[in-house]
C-alpha positions as CSV (number, residue, x, y, z in Angstrom):
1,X,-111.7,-219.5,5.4
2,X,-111.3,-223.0,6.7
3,X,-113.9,-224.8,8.5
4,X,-113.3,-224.6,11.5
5,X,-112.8,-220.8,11.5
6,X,-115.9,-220.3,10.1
7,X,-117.2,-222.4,12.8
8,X,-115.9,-220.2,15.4
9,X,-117.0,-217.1,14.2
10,X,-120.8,-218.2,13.8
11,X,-120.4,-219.1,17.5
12,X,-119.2,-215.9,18.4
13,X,-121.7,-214.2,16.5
14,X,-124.3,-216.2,18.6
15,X,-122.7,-215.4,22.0
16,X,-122.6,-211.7,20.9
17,X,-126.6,-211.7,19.5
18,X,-127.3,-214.0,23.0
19,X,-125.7,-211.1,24.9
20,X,-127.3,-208.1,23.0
21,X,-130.8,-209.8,23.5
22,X,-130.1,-210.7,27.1
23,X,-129.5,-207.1,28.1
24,X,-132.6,-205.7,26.2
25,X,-134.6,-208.1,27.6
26,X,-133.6,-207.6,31.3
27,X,-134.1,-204.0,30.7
28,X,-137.4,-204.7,29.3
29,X,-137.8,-206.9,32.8
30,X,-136.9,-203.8,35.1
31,X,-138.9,-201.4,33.4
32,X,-141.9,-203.2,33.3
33,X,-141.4,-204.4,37.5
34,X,-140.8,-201.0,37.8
35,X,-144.2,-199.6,36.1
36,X,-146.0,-202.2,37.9
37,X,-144.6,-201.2,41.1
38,X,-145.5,-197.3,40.2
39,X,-148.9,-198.8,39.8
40,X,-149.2,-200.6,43.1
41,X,-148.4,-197.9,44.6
42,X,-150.6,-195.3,43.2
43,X,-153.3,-197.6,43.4
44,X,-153.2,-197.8,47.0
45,X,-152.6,-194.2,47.7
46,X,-156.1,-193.7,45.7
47,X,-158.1,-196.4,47.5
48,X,-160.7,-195.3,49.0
49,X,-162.5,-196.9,52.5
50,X,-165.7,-197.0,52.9
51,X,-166.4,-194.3,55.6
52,X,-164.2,-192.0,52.3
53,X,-167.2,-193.4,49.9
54,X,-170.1,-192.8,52.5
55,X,-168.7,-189.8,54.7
56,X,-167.0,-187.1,52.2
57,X,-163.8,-185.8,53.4
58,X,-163.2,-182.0,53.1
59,X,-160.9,-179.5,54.7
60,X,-162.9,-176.6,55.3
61,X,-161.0,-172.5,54.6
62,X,-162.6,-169.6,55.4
63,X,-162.2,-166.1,54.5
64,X,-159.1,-165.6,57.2
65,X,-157.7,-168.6,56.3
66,X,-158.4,-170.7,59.0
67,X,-159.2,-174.3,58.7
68,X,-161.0,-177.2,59.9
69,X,-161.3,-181.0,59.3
70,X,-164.9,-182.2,58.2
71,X,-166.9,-185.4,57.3
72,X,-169.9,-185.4,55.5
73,X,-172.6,-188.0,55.2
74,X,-174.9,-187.0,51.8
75,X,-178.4,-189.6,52.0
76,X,-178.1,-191.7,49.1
77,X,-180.8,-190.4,46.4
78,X,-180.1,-186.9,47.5
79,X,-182.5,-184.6,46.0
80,X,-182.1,-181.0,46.0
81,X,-185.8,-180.2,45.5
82,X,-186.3,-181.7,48.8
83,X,-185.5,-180.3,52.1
84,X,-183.0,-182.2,54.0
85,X,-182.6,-182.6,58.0
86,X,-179.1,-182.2,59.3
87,X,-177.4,-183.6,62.6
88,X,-174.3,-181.7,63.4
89,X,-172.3,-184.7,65.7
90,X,-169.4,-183.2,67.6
91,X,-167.7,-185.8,69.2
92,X,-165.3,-186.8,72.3
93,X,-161.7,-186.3,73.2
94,X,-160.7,-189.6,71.3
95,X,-161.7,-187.8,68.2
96,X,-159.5,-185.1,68.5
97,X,-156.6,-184.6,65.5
98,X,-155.8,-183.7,61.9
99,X,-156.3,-186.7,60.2
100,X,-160.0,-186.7,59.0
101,X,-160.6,-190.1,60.6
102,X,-160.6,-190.5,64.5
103,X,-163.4,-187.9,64.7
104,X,-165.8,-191.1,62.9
105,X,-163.9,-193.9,64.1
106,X,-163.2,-195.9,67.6
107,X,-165.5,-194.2,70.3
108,X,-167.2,-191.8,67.8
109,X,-168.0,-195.1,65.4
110,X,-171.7,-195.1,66.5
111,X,-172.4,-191.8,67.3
112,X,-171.4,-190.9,63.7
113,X,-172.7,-194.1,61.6
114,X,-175.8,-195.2,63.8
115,X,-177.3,-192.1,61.7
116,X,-176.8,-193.4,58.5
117,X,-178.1,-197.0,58.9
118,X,-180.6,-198.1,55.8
119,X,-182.6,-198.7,59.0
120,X,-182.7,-194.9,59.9
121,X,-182.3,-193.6,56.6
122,X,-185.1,-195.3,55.4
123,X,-187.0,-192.8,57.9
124,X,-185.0,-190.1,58.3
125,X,-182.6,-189.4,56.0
126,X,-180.7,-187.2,57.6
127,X,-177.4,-185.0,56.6
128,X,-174.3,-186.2,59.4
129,X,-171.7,-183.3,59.7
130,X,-168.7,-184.4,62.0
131,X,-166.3,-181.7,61.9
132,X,-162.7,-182.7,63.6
133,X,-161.6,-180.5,66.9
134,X,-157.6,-180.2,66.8
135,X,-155.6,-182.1,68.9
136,X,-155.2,-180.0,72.3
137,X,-157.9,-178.1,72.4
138,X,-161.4,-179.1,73.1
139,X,-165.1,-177.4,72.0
140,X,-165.9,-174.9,74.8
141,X,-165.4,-174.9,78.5
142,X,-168.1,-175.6,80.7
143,X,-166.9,-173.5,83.2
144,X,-167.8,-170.4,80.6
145,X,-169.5,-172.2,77.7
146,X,-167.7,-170.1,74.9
147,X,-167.4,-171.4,72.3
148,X,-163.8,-172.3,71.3
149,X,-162.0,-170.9,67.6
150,X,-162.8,-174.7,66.7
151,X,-166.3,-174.6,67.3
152,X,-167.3,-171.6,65.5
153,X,-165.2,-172.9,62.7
154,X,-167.4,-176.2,62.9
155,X,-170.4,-173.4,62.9
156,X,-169.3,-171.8,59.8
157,X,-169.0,-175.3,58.2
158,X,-172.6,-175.6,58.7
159,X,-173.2,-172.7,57.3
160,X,-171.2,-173.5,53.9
161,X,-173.4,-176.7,53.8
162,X,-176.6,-175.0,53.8
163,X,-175.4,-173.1,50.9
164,X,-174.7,-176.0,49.3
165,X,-177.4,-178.0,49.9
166,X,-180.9,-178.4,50.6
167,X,-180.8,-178.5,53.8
168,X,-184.6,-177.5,56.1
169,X,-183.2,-174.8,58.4
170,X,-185.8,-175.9,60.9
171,X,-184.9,-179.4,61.3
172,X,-181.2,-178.8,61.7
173,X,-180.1,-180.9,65.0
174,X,-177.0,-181.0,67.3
175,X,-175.8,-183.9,69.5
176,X,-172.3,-184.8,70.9
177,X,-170.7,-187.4,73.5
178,X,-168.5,-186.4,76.3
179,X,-166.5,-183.0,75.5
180,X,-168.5,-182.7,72.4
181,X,-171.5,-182.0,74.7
182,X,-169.2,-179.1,76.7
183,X,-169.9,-178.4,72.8
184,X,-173.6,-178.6,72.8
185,X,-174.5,-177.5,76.3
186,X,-172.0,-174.4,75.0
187,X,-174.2,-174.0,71.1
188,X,-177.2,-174.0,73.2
189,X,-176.6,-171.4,75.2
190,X,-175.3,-169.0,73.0
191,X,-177.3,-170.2,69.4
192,X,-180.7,-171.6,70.6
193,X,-182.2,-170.0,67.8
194,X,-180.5,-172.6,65.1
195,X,-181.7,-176.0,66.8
196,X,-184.6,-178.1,66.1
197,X,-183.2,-180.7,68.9
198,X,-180.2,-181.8,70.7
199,X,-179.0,-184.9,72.4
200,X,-176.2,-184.8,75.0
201,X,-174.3,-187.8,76.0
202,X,-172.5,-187.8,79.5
203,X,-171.3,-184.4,79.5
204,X,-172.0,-181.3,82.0
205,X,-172.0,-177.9,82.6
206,X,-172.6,-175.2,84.3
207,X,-175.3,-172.9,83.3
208,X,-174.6,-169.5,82.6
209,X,-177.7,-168.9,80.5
210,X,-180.4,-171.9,81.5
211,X,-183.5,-169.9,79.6
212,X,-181.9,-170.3,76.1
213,X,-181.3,-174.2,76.6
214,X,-185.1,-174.3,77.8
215,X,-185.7,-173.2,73.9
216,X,-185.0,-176.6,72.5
217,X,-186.2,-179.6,73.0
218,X,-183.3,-181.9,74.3
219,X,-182.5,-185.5,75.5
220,X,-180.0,-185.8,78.2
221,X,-178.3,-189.5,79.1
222,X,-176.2,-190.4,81.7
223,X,-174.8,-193.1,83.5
224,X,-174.7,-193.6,87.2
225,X,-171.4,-194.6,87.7
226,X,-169.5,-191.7,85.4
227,X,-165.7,-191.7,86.9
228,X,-165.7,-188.4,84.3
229,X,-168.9,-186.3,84.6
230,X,-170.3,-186.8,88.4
231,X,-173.8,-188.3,88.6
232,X,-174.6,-185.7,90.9
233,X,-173.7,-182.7,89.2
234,X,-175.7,-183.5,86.5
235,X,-178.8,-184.6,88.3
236,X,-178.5,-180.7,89.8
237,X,-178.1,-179.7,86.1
238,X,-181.5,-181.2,85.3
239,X,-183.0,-180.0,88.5
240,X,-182.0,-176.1,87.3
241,X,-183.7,-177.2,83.8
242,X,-186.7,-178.3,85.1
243,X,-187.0,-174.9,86.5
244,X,-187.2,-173.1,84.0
245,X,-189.6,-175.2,82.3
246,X,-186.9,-177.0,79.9
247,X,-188.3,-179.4,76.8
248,X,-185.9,-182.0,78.9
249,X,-185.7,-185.4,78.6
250,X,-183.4,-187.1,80.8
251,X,-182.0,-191.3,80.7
252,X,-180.0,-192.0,83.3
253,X,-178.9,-196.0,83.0
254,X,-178.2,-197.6,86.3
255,X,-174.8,-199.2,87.2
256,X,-173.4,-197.6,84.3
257,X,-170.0,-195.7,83.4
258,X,-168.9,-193.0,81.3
259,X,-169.0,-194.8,78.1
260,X,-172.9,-195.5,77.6
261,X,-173.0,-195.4,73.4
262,X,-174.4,-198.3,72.5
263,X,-176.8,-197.9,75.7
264,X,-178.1,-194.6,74.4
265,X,-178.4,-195.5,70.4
266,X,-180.2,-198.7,71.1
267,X,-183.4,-196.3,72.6
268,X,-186.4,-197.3,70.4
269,X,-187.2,-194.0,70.7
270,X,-184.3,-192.1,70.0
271,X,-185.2,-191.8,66.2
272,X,-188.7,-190.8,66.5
273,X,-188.1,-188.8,68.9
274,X,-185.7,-186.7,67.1
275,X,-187.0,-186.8,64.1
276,X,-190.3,-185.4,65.7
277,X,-188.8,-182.0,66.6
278,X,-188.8,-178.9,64.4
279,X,-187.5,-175.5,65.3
280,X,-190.6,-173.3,66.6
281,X,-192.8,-176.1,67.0
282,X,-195.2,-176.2,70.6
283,X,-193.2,-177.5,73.2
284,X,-194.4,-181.2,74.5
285,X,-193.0,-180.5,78.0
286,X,-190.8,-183.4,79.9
287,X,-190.5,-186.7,79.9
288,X,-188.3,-188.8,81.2
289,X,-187.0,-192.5,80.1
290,X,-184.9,-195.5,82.2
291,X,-183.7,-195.6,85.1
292,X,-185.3,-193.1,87.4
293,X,-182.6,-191.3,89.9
294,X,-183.0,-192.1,93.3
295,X,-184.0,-189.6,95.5
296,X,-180.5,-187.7,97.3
């Protein structure tokens, strides 16, 4: 072979090996971009917020098949040879869904992670269960105060958490903000026997059973100026509790709307308080704190 014909052949064994090579190497390329991508994506589906690292999500099942939305907040350090306090936080219309998140987010932030504060923890470390009401339906009517299917599925959730943790059935507390008091007011009717304490956040009712709620000690709060719960509807409400001799205490703030949160957990007193009650303890009677209601 001449040459110049062995010339061209090494050259088109070149463009044939730069070819071959090419190919593998861009398939290497797209598998690899491809993996990475698989990666990305996995990783985010698996990262985990921080209200998924301190509040555990679960979906709780019963025995009918029925099911409910939770959050749980475990105190850090948890000790089961130690008896635990638990608040059971059922929260406002906002909170309402499917998703495991609203009920602990937006208006129920502070409701839900005031409790679990180094701060409070540090002096009560406390259990927070915020189960999630469905979209649609609400946690009892106050016209009736029975309890709705959601609420005594929140009820059995508490239930399932005693028997998994160490949890002091006579320091078990309930509190909830707007319909989640309907909630309360509804619990305390119909269960007094399970509370060590309750707080209730602009909410009302009306009393079917008055002498049950008398049974646990309670702090009531409520702004003057509620578009959503009238001012004067619950003033008659604590006026029928003082009658029967409730364990009230009552904050209304002055000039003040529907949404008073951050009002309510910025009481210096709020944590002691609570944290003072046990179930079957002596009553301390009534007190009452802020603004005091004018006369009608």
């Amino acid at each position: 072979m001449s040459a110049s014909g062995l010339g061209e052949k090494r050259s088109l064994l070149r463009q044939r090996s730069s070819m071959i090579f090419g190919k593998f190497f861009r398939r290497v390329a797209v598998a690899v971009m491809l993996a990475f991508s698989v990666t990305q994506a996995a990783a985010a589906a698996t990262e985990l917020t921080k209200d998924d690292i301190e509040f555990r999500k679960n979906v709780f099942v019963n025995k009918k098949g029925e099911k409910l939305p939770y959050r749980l907040y475990v105190p850090l350090g948890y000790d089961k040879t130690q008896k635990y306090p638990l608040l059971l936080w059922l929260h406002g219309g906002t909170g309402r869904g499917s998703d495991n998140l609203k009920q602990i987010t937006r208006d129920n932030e502070i409701g839900t992670h005031f409790w679990t504060t180094s701060a409070v923890q540090g002096t009560f470390p406390v259990f927070v269960l915020v189960p999630q009401c469905p979209s649609g339906e609400i946690w009892a009517d106050p016209e009736f105060n029975q309890p709705s299917k959601a609420l005594l599925l929140a009820l059995e959730i508490l239930g399932s958490v005693q028997n998994e943790f160490s949890i002091d059935p006579d320091r078990i507390y309930v509190a909830g903000q707007s319909m989640g008091g309907s909630g309360v007011w509804s619990v305390l009717q119909m269960y007094p026997e399970k509370w060590a304490g309750a707080l209730l956040l602009a909410a009302y009712d009306t009393f079917t059973n008055p002498h049950a709620i008398a049974q646990v000690p309670l702090w009531v709060f409520q702004g003057d100026q509620d578009q959503s719960v009238p001012i004067d509807m619950v003033r008659d409400m604590m006026k029928q509790l003082r009658k029967v001799h409730a364990q009230l205490r009552y904050t209304e703030y002055h000039k003040a709307g529907h949404e008073i949160w951050n009002k309510a957990f910025a009481e210096p007193d709020l944590v002691p308080w609570l944290s003072s009650q046990k179930r079957g303890q002596t009553p301390l009677g009534q007190v009452g704190t802020g603004a005091t209601p004018p006369k009608p």
